[in-house]
N, C-alpha and C positions, 0 to 999 in steps of 0.2 A: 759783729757776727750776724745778728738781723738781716743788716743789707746786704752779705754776700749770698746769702739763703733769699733773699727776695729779686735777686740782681741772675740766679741760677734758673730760677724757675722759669718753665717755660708755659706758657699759656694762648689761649688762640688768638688772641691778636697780634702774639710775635711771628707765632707760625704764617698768618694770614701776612705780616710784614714780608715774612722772607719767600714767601710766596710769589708777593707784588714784585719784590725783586729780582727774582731768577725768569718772570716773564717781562720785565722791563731787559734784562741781560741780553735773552737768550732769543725772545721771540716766542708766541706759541707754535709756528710750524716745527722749530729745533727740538723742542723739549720732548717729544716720543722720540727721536732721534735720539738721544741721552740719553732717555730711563734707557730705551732697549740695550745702548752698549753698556746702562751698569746692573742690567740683570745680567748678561751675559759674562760679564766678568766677576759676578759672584758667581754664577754657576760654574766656572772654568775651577775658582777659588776652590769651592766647595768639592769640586771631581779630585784638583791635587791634592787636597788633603784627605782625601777619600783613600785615593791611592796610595801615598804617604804611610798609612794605618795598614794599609792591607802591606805592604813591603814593610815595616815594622814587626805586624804578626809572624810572619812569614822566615821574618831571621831569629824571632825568639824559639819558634820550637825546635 
């Protein structure tokens, strides 16, 4: 049980790992390229379930 609790944890040299590796993958000119299409598609996420709620309210009353 130890090691799956030591095996989970995450700490900055993993992140610094995976770090090295999505600029080994991707390139640094891609990676703004990236984040921007996955902000944009949490924000999209976030507007339908936004709407979602308000069409939920909407058929309770």
């Amino acid at each position: 049980m130890i090691t799956l609790n030591t095996f989970l944890a995450i700490g900055p040299m993993q992140i610094a790992l995976v770090v090295a590796i999505v600029l080994l993958l991707f390139g640094g000119k891609k990676i703004p390229e990236l984040m921007r299409g996955l902000g944009s598609g949490i924000k999209e996420f976030k507007d339908a379930s936004k709407e979602d709620d308000k069409i939920e309210e909407n058929k309770e009353k």
